[in-house]
C-alpha atoms as one frame of an Amber mdcrd trajectory, in Angstrom:
protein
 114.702 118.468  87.991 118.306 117.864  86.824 119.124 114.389  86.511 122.564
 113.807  88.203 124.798 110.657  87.211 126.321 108.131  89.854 129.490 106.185
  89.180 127.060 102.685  89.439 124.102 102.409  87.813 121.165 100.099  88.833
 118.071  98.674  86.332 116.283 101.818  88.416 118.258 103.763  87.099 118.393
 102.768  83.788 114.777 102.334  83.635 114.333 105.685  84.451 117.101 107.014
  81.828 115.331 104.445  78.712 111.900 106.544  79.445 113.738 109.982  79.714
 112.466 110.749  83.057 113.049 113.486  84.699 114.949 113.025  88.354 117.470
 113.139  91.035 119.674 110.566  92.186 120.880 111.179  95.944 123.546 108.938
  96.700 124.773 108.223 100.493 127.047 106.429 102.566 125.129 103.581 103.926
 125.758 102.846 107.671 125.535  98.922 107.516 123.774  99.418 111.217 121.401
 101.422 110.233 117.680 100.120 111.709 115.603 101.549 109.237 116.905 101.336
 105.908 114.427 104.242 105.114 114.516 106.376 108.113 118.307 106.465 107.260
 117.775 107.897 103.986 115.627 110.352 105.155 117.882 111.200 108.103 121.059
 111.230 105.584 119.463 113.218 103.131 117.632 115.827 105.235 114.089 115.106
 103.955 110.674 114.380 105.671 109.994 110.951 106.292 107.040 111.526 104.733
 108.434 112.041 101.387 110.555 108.712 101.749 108.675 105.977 100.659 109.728
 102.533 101.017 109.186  99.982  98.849 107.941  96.906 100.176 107.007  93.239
  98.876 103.642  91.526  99.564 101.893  88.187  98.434  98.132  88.657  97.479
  96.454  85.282  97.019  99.764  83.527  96.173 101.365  85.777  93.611 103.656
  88.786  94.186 102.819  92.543  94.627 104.504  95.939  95.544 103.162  98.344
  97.848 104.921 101.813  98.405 104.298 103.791 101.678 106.005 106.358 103.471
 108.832 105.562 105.734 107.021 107.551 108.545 104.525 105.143 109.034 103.845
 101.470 108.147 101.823  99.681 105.345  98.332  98.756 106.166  97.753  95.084
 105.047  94.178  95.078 104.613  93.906  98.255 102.832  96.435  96.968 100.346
  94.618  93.782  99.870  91.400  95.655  99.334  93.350  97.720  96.546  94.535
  94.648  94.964  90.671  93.414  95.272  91.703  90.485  97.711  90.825  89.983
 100.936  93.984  88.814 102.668  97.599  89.890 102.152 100.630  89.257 104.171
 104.265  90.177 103.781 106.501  88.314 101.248 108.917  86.122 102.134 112.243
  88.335 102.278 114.185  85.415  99.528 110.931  85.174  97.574 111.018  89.426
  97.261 114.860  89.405  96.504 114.496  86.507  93.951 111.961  88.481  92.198
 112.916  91.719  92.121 116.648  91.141  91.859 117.508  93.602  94.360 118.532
  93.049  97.592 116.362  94.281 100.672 117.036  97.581 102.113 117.918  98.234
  97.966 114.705  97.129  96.424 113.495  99.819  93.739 110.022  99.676  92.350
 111.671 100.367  89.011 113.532  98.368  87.060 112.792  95.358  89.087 113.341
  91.470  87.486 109.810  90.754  87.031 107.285  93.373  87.797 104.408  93.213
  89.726 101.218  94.889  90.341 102.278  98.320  92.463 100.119 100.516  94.528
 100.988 103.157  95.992  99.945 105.001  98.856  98.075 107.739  97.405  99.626
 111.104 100.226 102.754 110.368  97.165  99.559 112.780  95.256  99.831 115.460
  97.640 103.789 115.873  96.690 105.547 117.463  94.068 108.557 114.654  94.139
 108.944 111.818  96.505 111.887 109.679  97.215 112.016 105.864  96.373 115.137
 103.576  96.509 117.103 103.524  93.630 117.999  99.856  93.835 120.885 100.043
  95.906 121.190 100.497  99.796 122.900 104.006  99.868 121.108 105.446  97.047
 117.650 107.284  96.728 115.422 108.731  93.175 113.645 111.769  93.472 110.889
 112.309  91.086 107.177 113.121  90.451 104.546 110.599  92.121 102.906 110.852
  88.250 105.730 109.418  86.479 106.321 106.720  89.406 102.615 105.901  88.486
 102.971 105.736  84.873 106.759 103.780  85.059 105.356 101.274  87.496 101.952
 100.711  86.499 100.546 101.701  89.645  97.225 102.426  91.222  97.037 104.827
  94.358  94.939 104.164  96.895  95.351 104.887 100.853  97.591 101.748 101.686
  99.737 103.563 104.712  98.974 104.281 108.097 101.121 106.846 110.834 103.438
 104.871 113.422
């Protein structure tokens, strides 16, 4: 893949650039209405939902984690606590996520992010040669390999998504 420059770089971005990945920035005009921050992306962009993944922030036993699902379906809590070897996890608090992360939602980015946190992600990203992630601005989406997602984040896979 060709990387492509935008006029606004994020810490994604530059994360991404500092470890000489590979990828593809896909930039898009954000529709401020938009329900579904990923479903837009996917829609704008022309891609299966399926290879949009969202990137979402979840509290495990009182500390911060990221779990990364496809946009065509939802993140199953209990499989993501089980991954994180918990037995409970809920959904962060949406100031707690932005506060951590330093993106704002609809823009969060599993890369670059403030202060990482453990990552899993749902492991049908396996099954694809590139997925889409945000690229830690509303309006603008990475393409690149699951594997190097896996090795810039940290993360395990592990079945944490289930169809809508």
């Amino acid at each position: 893949m060709a990387r492509k420059n935008t006029a606004r770089g994020t810490p994604a971005t530059a994360a991404l650039a500092a470890a000489g990945v590979s990828c593809v920035l896909h930039p898009y005009a954000h529709d401020p209405a938009a329900a579904s921050y990923g479903a837009e992306a996917a829609d704008v962009l022309g891609v299966d939902p399926a290879r949009v993944f969202k990137t979402l922030m979840v509290e495990v036993e009182g500390r911060l984690a990221v779990g990364i699902v496809p946009v065509s379906g939802t993140l199953d809590l209990k499989a993501f606590a089980a991954a994180m070897g918990a037995k409970k996890a809920a959904m962060a608090d949406p100031a707690a996520a932005q506060r951590r992360t330093g993106y704002v939602l609809g823009g969060i980015s599993p890369l670059g992010q403030r202060q990482p946190s453990p990552t899993v992600l749902d492991s049908s990203a396996l099954d694809l040669d590139t997925i889409f992630v945000s690229g830690g601005r509303r309006g603008l989406d990475i393409e690149l390999a699951p594997a190097d997602l896996v090795r810039l984040t940290g993360a395990v896979t592990a079945p944490i998504g289930s169809r809508a």
